[in-house]
C-alpha positions in Angstrom: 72.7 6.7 60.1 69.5 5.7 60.5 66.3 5.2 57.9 63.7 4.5 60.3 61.8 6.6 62.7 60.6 3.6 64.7 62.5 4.3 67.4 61.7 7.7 68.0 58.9 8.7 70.9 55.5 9.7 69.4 53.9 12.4 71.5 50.4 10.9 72.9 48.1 13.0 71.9 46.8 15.6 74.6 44.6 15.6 77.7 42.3 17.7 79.3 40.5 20.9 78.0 42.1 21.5 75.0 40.1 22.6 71.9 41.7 22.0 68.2 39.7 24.6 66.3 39.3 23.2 62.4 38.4 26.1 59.8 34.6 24.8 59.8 34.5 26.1 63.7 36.3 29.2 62.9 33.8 30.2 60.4 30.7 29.0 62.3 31.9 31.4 65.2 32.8 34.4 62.7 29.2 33.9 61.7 27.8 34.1 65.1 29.7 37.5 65.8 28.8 38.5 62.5 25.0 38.4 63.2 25.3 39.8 66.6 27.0 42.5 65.5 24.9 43.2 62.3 22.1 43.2 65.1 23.4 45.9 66.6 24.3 48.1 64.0 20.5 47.3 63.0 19.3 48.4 66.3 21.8 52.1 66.2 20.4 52.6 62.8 16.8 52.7 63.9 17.4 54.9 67.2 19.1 57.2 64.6 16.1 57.5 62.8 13.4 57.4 65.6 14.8 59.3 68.1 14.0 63.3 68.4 17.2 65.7 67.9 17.3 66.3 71.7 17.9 62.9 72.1 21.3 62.4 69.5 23.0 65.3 70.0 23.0 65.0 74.1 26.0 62.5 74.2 27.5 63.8 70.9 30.0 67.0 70.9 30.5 66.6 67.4 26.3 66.6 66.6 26.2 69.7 69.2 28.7 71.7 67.2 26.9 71.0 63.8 23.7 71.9 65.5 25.2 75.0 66.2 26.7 75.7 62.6 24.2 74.7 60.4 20.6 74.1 62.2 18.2 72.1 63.2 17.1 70.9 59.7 20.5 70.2 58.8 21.3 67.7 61.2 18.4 66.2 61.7 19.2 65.1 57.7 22.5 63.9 58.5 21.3 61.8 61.5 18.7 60.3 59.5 21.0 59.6 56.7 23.7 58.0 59.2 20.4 55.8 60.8 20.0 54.6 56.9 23.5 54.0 56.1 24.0 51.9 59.7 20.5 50.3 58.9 22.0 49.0 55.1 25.1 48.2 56.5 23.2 46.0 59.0 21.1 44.5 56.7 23.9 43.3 54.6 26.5 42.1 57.3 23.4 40.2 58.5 23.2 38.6 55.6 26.3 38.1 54.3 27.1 35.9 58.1 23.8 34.1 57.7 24.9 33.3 54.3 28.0 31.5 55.9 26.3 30.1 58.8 24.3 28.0 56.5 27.5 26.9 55.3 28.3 28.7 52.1 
């Protein structure tokens, strides 16, 4: 029985395009995605609120049948409150990935 591992191979370490991600690269990319993503919702939240009624409801079965239901005024309130809702939840996703892009 042996003690020593001397004689054992050591596995050279790897060539070519290989990429050892550490957790301080993992985050940094989680980050990016994070603000592009917050960017979009920012983006959706202020079409929501700028565009006319036409406009949402012509892609949007669901917007179309609450049109139909409860009126004009009615959805134009929810679409608005949607565009605010995405616009806050922008806001904060784009902060909160900022926030750990600057390494927090």
């Amino acid at each position: 029985m042996r003690l020593s591992c001397s004689s054992e191979k050591v596995r050279p370490p790897p060539t070519g395009f290989v990429v050892y991600l550490g957790w301080r690269e993992i985050r940094m990319i989680i980050g990016i995605v994070g603000a592009i993503l917050s960017f979009f919702l920012l983006v959706n939240g202020f079409a929501a609120l700028r565009r006319p009624l036409d406009e949402l409801v012509k892609y949007d079965p669901l917007g179309k049948r609450l049109l139909e239901r409860r009126g004009e005024r009615f959805t134009l309130r929810m679409y608005r409150l949607f565009g605010l809702a995405m616009l806050a939840l922008g806001l904060v996703a784009g902060y909160a990935s900022i926030y750990r892009l600057m390494g927090a």
